[in-house]
C-alpha positions as CSV (number, residue, x, y, z in Angstrom):
1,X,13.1,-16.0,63.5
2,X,12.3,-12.2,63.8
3,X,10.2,-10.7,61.3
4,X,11.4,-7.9,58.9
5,X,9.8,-4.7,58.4
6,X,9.6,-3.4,55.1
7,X,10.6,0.2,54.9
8,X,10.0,0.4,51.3
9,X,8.7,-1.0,48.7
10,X,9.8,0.5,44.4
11,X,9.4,-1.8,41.4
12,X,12.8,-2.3,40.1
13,X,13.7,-3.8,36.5
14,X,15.8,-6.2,35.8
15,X,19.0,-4.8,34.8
16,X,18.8,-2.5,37.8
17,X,18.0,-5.8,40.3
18,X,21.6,-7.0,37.8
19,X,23.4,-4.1,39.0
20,X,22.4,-4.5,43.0
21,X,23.6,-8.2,42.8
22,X,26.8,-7.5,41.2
23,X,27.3,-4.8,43.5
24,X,26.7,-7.2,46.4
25,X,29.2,-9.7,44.7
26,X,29.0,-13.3,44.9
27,X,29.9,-13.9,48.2
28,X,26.5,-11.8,49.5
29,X,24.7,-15.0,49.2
30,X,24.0,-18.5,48.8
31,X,22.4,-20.9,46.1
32,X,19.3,-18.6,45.9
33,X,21.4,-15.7,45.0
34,X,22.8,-17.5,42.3
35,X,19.4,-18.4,41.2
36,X,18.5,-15.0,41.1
37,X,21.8,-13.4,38.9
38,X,21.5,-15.9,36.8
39,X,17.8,-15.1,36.2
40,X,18.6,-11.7,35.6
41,X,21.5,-12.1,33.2
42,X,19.3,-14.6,31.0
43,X,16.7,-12.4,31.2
44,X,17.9,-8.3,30.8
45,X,16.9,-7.3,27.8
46,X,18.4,-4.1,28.4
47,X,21.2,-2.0,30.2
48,X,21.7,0.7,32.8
49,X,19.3,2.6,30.8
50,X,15.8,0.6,31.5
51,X,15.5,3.4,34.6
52,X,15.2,6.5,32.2
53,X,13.0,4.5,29.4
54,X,10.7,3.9,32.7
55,X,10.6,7.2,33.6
56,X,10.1,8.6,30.2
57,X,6.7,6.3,29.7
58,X,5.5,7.4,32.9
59,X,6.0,10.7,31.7
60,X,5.0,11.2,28.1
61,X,2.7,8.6,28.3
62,X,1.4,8.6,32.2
63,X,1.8,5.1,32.6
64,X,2.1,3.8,36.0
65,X,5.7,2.7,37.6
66,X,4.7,-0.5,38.2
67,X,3.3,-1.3,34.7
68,X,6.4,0.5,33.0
69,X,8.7,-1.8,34.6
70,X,7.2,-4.6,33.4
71,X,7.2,-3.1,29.8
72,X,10.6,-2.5,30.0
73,X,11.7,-5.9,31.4
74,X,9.6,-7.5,28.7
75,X,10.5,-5.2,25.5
76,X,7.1,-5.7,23.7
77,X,7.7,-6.3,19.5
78,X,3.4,-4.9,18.5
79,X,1.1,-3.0,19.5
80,X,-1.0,-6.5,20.4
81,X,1.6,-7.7,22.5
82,X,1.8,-3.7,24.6
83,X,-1.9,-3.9,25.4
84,X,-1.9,-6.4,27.3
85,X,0.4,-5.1,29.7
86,X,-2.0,-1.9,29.9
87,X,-5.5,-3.9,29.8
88,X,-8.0,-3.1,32.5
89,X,-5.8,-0.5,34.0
90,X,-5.6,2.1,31.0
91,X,-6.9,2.5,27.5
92,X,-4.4,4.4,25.0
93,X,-5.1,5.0,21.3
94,X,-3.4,2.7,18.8
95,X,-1.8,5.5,17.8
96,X,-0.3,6.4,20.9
97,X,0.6,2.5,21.4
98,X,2.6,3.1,18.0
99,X,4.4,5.9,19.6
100,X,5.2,3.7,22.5
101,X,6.8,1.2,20.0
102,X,8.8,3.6,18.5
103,X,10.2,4.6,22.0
104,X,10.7,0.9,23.1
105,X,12.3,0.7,19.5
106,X,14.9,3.4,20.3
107,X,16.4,1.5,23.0
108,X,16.6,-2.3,21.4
């Protein structure tokens, strides 16, 4: 079998992974495709719009990519269940974790 060579590697979320399968359709693959949209439909907690909440907490908040995807594919509820997202790689003031919230909040 020959081996693959990645060409690039971005942390996508997952209504955008959603959006890649549908636009590959049903026919693109087999049983582990199927797996996989029926993950993602179960599990999107959000729409189109989980690219631009990503880049807005890297941006007002300077929170890694890879970190802000899982935030967004996860929706945290308190400022208990944020930090532990951002333990051991960044420490933020509960009161910028409460802003946080409030920006998560805005796109429930």
């Amino acid at each position: 079998m020959p081996r693959k060579k990645v060409i690039e590697e971005k942390p996508l979320t997952i209504p955008e992974v959603k959006q890649l399968l549908e636009e590959l359709g049903p026919g693109a693959g087999g049983d582990f495709f199927q797996r996989t949209y029926d993950y993602v439909v179960k599990f999107a907690k959000l729409g189109p719009e989980a690219r631009e909440l990503v880049d807005k907490l890297v941006a007002e908040f300077g929170v890694p990519e890879d970190i802000a995807v899982q935030i967004v594919n996860c929706m945290p509820g308190s400022v208990d269940e944020l930090r532990v997202f951002l333990s051991g790689r960044m420490f933020l003031s509960r009161e910028k974790l409460r802003k946080m919230l409030d920006l998560l909040d805005q796109y429930r």
